[in-house]
Backbone bond lengths (Angstrom), bond angles and torsions (degrees), N, CA, C in turn:
res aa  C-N    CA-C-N  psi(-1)  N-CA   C-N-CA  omega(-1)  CA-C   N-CA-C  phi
1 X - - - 1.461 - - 1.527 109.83 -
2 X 1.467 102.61 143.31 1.597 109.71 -160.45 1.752 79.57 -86.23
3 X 1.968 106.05 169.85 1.314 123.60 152.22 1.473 117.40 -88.78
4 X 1.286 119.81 177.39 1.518 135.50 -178.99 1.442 102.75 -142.32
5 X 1.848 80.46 160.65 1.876 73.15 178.30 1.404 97.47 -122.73
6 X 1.333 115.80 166.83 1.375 123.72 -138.08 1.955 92.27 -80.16
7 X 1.037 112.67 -44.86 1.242 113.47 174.85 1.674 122.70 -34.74
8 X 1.168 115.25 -39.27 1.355 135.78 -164.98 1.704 93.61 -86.01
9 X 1.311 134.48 -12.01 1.328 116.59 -168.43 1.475 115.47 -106.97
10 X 1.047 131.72 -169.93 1.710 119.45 174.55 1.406 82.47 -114.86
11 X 1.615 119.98 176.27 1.392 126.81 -169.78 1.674 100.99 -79.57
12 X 1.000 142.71 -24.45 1.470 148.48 -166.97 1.670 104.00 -87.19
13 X 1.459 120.70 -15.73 0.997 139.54 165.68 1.238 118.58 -73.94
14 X 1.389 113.14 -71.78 1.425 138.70 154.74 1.755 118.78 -29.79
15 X 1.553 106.89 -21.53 1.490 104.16 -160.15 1.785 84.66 -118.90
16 X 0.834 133.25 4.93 1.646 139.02 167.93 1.161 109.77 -104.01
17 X 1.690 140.20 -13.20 0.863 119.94 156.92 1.723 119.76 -107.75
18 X 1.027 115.82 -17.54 1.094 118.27 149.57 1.963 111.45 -49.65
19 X 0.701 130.43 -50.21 1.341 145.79 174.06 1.562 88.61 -38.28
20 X 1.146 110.00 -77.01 1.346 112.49 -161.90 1.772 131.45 -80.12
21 X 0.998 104.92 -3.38 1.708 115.05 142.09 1.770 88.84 125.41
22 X 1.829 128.71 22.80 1.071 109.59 -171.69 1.885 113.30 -63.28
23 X 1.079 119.96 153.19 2.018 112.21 178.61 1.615 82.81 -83.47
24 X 1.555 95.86 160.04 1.558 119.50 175.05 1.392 96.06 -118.25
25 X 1.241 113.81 131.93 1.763 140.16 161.67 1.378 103.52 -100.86
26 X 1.727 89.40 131.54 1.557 96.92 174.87 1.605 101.81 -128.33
27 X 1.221 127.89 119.47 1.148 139.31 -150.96 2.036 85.18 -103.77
28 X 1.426 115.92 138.27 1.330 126.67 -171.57 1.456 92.63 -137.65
29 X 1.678 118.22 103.45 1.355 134.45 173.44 1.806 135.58 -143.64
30 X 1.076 102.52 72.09 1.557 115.80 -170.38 1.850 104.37 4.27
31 X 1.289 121.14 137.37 1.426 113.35 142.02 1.385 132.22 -111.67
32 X 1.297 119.47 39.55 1.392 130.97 -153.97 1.217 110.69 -173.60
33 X 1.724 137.29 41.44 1.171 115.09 170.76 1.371 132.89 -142.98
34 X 0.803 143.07 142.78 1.894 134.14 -146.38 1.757 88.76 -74.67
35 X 1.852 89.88 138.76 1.308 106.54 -173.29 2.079 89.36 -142.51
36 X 1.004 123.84 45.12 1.408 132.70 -169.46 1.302 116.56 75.81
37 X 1.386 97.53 -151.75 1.760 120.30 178.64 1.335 95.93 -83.95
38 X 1.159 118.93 -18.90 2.224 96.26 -162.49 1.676 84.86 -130.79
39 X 0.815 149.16 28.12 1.286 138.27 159.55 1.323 123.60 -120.60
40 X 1.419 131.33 139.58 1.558 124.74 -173.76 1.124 115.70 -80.89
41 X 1.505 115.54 161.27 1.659 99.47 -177.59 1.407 117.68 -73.26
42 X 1.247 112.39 -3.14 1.663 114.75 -177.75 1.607 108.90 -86.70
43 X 1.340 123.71 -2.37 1.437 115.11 170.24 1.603 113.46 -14.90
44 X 1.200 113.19 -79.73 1.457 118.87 -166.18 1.839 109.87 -40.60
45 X 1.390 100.10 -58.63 1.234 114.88 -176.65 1.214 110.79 -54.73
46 X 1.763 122.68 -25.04 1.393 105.41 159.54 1.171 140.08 -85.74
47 X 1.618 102.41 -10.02 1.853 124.02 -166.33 1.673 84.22 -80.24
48 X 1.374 130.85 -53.29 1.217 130.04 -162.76 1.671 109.33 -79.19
49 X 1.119 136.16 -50.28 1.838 129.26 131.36 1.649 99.99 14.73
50 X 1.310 87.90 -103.17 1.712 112.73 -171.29 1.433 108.51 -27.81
51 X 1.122 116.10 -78.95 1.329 126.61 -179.36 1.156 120.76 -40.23
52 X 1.348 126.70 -36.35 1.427 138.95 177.50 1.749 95.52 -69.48
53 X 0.857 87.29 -70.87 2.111 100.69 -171.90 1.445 87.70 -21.59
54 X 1.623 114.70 -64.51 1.635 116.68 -144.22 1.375 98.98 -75.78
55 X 1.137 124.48 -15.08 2.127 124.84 -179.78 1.573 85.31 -74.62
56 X 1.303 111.43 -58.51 1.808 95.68 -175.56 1.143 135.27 -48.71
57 X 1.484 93.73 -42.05 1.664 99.24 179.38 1.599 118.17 -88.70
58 X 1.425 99.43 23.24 1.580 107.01 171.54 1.640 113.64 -130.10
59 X 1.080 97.49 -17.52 2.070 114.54 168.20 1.489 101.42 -122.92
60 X 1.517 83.51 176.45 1.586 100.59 167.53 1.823 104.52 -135.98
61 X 1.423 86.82 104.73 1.761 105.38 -149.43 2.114 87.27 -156.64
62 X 1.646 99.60 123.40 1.119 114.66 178.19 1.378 111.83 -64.59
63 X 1.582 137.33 108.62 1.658 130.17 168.19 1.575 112.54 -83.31
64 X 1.299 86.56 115.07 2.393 85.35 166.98 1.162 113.53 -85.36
65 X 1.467 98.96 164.07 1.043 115.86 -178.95 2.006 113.14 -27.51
66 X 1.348 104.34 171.97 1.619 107.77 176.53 1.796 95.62 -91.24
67 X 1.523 113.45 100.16 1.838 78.53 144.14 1.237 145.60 -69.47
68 X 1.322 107.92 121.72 1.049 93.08 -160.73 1.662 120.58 -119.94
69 X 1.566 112.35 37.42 0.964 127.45 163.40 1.768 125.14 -125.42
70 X 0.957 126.61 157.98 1.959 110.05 -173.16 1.736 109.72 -173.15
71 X 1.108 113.03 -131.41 1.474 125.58 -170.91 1.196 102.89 -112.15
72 X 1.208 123.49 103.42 1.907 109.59 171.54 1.672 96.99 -144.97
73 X 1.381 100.76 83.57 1.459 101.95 -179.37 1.990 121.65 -84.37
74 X 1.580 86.72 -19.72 1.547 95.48 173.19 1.354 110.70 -43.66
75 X 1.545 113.82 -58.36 1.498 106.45 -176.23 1.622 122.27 -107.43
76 X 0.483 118.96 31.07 1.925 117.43 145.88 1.304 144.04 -25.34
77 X 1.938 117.11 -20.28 0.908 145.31 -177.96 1.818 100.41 -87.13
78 X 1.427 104.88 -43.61 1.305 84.36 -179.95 1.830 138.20 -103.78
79 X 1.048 133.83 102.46 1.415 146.05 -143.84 1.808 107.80 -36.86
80 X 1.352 87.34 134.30 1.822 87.95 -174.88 2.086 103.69 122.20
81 X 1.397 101.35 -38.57 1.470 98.08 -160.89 1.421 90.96 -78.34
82 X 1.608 103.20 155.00 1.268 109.13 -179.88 1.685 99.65 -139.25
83 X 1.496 111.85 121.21 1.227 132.27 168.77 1.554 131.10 -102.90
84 X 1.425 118.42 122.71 1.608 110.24 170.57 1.417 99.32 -95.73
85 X 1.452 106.94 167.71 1.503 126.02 -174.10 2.052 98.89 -75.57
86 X 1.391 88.07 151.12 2.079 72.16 -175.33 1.491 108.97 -90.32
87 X 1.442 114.69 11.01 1.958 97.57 156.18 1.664 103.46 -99.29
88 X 0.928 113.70 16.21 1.683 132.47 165.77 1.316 106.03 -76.43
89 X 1.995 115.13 -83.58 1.286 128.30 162.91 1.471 108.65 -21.54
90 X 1.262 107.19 -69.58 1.825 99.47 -155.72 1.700 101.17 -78.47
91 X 1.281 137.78 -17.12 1.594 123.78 146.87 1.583 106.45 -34.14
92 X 1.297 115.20 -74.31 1.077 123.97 -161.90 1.819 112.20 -52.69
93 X 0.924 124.32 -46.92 1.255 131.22 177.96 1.692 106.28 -63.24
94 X 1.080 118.68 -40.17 1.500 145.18 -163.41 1.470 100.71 -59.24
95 X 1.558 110.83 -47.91 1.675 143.01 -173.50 0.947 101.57 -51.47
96 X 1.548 112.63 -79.80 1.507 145.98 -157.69 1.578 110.73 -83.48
97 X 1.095 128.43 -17.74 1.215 128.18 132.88 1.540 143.65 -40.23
98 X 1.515 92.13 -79.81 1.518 110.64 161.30 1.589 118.91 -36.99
99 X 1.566 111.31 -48.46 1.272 129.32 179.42 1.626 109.80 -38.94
100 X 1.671 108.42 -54.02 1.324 103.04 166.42 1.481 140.73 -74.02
101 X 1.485 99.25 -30.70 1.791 109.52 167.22 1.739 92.77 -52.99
102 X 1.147 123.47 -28.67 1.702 116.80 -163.86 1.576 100.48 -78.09
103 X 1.008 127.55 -26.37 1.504 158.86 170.09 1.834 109.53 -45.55
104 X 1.535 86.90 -73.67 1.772 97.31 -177.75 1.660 86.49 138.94
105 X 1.019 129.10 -15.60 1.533 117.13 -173.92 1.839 110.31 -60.82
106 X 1.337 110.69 135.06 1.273 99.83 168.98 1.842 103.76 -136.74
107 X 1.315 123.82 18.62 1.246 141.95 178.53 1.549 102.36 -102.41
108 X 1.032 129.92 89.13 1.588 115.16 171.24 1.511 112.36 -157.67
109 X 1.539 109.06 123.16 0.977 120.24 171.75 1.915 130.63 -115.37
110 X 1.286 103.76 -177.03 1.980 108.23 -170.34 0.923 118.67 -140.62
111 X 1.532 109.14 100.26 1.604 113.90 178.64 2.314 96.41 -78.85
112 X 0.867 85.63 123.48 1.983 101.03 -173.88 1.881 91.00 -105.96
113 X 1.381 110.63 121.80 1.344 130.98 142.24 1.239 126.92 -58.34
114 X 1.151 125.40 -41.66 1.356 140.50 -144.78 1.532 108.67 -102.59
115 X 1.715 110.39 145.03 1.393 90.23 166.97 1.611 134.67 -89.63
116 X 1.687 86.21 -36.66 1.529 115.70 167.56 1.389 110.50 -39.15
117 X 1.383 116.88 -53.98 1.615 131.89 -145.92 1.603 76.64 -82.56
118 X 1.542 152.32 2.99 1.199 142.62 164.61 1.399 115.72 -47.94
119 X 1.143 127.97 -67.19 1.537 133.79 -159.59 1.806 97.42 -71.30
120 X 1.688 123.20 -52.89 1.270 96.30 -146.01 1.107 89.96 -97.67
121 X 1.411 137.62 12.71 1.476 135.25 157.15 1.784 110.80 -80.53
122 X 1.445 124.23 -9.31 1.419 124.47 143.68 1.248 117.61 -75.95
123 X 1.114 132.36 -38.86 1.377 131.12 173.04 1.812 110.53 -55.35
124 X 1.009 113.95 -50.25 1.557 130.87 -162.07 1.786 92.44 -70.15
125 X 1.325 119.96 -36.21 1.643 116.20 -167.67 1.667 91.44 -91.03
126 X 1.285 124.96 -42.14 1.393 124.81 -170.30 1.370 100.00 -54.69
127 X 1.724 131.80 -54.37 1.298 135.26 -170.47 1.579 116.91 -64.07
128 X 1.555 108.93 -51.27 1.432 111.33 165.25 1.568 116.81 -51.66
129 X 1.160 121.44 -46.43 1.523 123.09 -179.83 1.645 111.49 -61.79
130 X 1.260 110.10 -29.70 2.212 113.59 163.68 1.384 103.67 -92.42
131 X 0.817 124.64 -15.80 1.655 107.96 171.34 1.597 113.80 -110.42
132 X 1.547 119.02 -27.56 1.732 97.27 175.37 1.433 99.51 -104.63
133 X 1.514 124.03 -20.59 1.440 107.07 -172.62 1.711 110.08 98.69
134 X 1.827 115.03 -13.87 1.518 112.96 169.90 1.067 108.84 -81.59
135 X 1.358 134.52 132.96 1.480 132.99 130.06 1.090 134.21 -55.69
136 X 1.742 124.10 97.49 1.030 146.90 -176.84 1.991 110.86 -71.04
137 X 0.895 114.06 129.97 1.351 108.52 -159.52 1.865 105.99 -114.69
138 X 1.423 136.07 139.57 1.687 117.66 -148.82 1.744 78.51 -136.16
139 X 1.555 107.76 -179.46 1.336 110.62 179.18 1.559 83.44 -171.60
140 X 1.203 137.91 121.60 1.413 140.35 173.91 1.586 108.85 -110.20
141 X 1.474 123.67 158.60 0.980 141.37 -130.04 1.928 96.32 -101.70
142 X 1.212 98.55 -34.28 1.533 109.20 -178.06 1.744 103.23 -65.08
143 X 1.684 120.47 -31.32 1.160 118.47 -162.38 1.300 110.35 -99.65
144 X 1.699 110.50 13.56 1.407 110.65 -165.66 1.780 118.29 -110.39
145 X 1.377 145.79 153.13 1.360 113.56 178.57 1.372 103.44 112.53
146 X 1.184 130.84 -52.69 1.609 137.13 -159.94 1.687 117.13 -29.74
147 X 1.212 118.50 -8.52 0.949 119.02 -174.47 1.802 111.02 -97.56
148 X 1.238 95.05 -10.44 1.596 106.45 -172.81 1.397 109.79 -132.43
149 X 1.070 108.25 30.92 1.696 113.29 -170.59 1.848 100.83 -106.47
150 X 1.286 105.87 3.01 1.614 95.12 -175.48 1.956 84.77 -111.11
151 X 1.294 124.56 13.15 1.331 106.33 159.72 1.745 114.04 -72.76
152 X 1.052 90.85 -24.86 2.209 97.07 -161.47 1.407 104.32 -64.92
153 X 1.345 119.66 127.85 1.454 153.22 174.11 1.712 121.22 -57.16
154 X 1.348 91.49 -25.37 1.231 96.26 -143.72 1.731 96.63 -96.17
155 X 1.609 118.75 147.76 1.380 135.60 152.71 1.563 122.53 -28.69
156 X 1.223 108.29 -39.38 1.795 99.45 174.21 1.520 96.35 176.60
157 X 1.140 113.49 120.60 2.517 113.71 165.09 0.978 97.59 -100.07
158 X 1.590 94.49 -171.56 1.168 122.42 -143.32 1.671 125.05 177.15
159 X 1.229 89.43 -65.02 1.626 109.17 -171.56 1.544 119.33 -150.27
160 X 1.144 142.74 127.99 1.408 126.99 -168.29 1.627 129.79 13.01
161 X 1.756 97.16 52.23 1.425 114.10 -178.50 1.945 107.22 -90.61
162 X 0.810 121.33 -156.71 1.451 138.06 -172.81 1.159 104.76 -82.13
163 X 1.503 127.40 -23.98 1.870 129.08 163.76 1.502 96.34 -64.65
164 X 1.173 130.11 -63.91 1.377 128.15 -143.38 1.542 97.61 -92.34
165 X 1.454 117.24 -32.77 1.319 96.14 168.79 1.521 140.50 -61.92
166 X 1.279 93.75 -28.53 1.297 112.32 -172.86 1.475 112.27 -86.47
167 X 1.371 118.65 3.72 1.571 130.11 -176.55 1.689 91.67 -89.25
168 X 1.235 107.84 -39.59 1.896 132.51 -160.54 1.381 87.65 -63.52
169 X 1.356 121.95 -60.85 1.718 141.07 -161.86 1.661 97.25 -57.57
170 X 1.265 104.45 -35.89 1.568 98.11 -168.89 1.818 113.62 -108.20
171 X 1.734 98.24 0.74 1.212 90.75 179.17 1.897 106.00 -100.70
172 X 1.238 90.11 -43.03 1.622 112.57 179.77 1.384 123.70 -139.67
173 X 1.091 102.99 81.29 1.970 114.88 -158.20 2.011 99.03 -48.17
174 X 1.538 98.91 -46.09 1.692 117.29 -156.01 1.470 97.45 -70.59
175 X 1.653 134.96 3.28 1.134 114.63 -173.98 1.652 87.53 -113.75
176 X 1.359 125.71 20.53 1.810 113.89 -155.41 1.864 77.87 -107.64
177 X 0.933 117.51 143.94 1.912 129.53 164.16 1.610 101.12 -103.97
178 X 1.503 123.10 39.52 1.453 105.89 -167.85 1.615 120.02 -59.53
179 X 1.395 100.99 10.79 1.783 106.14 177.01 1.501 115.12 -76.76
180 X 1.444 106.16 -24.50 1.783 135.53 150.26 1.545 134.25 -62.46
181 X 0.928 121.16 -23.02 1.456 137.12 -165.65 1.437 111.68 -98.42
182 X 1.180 116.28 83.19 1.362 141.01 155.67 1.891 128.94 -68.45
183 X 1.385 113.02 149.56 1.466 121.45 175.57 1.808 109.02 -57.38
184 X 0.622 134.92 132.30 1.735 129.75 -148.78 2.043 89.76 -159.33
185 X 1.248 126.33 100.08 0.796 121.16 166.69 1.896 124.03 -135.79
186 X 1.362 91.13 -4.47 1.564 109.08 164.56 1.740 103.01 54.71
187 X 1.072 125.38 -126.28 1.309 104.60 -170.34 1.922 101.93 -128.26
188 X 1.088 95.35 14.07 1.683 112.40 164.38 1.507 104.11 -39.99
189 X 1.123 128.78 -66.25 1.988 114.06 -178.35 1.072 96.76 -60.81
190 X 0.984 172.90 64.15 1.477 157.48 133.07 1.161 105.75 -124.50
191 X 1.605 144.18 -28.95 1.027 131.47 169.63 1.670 135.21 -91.65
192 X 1.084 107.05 159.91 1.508 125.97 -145.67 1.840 93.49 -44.56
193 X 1.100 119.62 161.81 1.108 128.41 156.50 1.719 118.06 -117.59
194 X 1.154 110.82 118.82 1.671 126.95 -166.76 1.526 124.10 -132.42
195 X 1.367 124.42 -180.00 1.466 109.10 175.44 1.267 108.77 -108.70
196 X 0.927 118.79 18.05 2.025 131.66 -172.16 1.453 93.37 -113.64
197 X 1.572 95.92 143.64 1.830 117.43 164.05 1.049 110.13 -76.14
198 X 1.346 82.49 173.48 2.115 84.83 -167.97 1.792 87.57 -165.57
199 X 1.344 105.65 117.50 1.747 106.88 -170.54 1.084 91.29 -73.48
200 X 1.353 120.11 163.02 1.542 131.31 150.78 1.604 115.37 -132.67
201 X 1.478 111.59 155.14 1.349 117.78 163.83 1.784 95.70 -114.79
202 X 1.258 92.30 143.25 1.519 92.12 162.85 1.119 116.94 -83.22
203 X 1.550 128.59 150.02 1.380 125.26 172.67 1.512 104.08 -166.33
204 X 1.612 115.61 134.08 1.292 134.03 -166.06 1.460 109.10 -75.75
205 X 1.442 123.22 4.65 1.423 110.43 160.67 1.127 126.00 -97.89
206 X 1.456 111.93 162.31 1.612 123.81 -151.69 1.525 92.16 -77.99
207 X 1.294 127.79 -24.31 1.744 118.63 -166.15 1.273 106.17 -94.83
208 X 1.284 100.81 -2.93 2.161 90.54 -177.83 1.486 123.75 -80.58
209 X 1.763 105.80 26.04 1.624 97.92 170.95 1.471 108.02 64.08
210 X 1.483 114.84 -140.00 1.290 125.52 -150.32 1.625 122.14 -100.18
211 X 1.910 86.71 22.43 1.623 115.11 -171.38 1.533 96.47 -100.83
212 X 0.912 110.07 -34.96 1.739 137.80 -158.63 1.727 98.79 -34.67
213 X 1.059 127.34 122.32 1.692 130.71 174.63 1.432 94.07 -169.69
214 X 1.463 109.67 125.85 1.312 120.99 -176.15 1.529 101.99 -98.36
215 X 1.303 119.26 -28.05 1.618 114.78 -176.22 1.372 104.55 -105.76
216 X 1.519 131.19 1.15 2.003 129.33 -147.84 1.364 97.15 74.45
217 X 0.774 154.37 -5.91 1.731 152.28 -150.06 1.510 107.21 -101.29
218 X 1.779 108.55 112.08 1.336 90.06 154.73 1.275 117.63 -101.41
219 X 1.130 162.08 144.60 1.644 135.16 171.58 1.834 115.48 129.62
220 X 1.103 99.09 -175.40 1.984 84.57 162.99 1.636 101.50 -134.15
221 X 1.103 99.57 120.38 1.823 94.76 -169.26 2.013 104.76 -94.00
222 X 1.732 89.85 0.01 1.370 81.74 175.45 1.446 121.52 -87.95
223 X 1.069 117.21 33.60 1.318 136.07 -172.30 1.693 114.30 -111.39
224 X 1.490 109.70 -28.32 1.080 127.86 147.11 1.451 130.61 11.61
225 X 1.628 129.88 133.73 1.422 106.62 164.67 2.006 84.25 -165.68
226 X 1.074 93.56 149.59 1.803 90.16 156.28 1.565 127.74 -63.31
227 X 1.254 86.89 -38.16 1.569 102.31 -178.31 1.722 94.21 -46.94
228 X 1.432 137.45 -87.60 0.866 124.99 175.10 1.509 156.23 -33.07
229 X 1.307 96.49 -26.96 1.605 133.37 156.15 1.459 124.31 -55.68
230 X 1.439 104.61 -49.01 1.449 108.96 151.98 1.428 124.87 -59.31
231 X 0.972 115.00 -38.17 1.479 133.49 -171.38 1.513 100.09 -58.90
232 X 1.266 97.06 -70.63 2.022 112.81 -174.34 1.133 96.29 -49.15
233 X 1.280 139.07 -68.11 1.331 146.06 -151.86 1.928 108.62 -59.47
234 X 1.363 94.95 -46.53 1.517 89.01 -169.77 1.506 106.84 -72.76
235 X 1.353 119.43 -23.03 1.215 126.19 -177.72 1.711 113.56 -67.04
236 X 1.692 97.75 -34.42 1.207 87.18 177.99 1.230 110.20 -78.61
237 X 1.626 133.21 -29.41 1.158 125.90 -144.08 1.740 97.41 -75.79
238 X 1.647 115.76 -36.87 1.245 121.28 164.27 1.050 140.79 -3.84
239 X 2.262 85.53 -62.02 1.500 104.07 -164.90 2.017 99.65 -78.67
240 X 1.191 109.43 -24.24 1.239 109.17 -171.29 0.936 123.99 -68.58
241 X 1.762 113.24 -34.31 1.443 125.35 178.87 1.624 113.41 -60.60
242 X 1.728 108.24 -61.39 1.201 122.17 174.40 1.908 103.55 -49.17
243 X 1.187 133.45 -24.16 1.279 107.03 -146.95 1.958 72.84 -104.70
244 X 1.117 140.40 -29.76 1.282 133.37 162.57 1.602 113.82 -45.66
245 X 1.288 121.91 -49.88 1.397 120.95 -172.10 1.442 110.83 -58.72
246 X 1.634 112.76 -38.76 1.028 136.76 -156.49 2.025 93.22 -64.31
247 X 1.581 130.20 -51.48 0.727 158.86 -165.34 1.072 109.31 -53.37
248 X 1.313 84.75 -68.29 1.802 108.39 -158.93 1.622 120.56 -129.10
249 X 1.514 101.20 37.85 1.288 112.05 171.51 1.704 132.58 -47.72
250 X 1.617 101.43 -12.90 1.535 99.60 169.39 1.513 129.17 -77.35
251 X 1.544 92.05 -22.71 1.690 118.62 -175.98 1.873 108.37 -66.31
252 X 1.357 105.74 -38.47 1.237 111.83 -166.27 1.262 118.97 -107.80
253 X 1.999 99.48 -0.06 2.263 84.64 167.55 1.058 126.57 -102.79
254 X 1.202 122.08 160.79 1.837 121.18 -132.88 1.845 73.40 -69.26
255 X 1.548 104.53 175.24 1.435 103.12 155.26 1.499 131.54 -80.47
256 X 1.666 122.82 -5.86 1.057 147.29 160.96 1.990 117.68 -35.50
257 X 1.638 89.46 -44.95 1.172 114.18 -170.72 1.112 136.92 -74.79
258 X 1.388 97.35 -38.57 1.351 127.37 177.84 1.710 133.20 -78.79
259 X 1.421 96.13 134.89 2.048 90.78 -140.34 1.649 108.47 -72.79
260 X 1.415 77.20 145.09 1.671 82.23 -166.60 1.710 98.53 -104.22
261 X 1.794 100.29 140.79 0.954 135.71 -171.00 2.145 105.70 -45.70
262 X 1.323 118.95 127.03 1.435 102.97 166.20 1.523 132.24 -62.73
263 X 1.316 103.21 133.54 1.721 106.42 -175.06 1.335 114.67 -54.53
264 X 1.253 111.00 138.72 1.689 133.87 -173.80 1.867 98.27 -61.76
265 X 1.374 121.59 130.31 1.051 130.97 155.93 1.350 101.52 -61.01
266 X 2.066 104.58 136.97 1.235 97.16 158.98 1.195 134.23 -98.67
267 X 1.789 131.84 146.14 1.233 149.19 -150.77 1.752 92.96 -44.48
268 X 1.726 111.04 119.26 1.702 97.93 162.67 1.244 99.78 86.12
269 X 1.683 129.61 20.81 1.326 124.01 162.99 1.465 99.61 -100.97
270 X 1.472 116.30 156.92 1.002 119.91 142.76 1.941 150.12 -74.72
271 X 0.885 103.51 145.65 1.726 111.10 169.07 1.517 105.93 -42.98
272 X 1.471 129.82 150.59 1.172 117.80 142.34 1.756 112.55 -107.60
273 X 1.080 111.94 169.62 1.368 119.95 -147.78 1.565 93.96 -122.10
């Protein structure tokens, strides 16, 4: 049995499968944020789209809506991106969460695009999990793919590099400008490599050090292909499916499967011996 996404159902719909133990996916994918010269700002919103679609069409597991707004303070510098503050983000998640514990759902998981939206989307599941008692379950975008990550060409990503373009190529070729899409690595090879974070904002001037991106670009997206895009994608969608089954294996076996209780002796029978 295929999934749906919650949008598509009427609430009486929505409240029968909730009823019946379907998990809710909440797909977290910017629609608004600089991804260079050849990428739209809806990248995210489409990487997280996709991904959602393909959990459905591999479970039967309710998808919500895309959020599709969050924390993306890296880029701010360049016009179009739109950022909330992250005790903003984690309200918001906090809401729309809760919304379903208010529901009856206690299966729900988060495929996360984002890198930023990492921390206060741990914060937001850590708090719900001491105050409702659900375990909210996350899957981030950096940890996803591994199986197709030794295709990439490129010197070092990041950000609308040759992974993500090439997800674009295979999700929505007509929104890619790859006649735009240049090697964009700002001054990222030159700096230190360590085991400590180090925030960054991006910013298109030449003096900002290790902020430095003249296009938003970390990566070379001209390296690009669908072919590969397909590749990444299914790999991830894989890992998502399997790591759902893994979860929530009661949700997803047929009822066929599932062991059935031994028949009641009747009253005044005997044992056999």
């Amino acid at each position: 049995m295929k999934g749906v996404w919650l949008e598509d159902l009427t609430w009486v719909e929505a409240a029968e499968r909730f009823k019946a133990g379907w998990p809710v996916v909440i797909p977290i994918g910017a629609r608004s944020k600089e991804h260079g010269h050849h990428l739209p700002l809806k990248t995210d919103y489409l990487l997280a789209r996709e991904l959602g679609q393909r959990v459905a069409d591999a479970l039967p597991v309710v998808v919500a809506p895309v959020v599709d707004f969050g924390y993306y303070p890296a880029f701010v510098n360049y016009p179009g991106s739109q950022n909330l503050r992250a005790d903003t983000f984690i309200a918001v998640l906090t809401d729309l969460i809760g919304n379903f514990i208010d529901h009856g759902v206690a299966r729900i998981a988060v495929i996360n695009t984002g890198v930023s939206t990492e921390m206060p989307l741990r914060i937001a599941v850590r708090d719900i999990y001491q105050d409702r008692k659900v375990r909210v379950a996350t899957a981030d975008i950096r940890t996803l793919g591994a199986a197709a990550k030794g295709l990439m060409k490129q010197k070092l990503g990041g950000h609308g590099d040759e992974s993500e373009t090439s997800m674009i190529l295979a999700i929505e070729p007509k929104s890619v400008r790859m006649n735009l899409a240049k090697p964009d690595y700002g001054n990222a090879l030159s700096e230190p490599k360590t085991v400590f974070y180090v925030p960054t904002v991006f910013d298109g001037r030449k003096d900002s050090g290790p902020d430095y991106s003249l296009t938003g670009v970390r990566g070379d997206p001209s390296l690009a292909t669908a072919d590969k895009g397909r590749k990444v994608l299914a790999a991830m969608a894989a890992e998502l499916v399997d790591g759902l089954k893994a979860l929530y294996l009661d949700a997803f076996r047929p009822p066929s499967s599932k062991p059935k209780a031994a028949p009641r002796r009747a009253r005044g029978a005997k044992r056999r011996r």
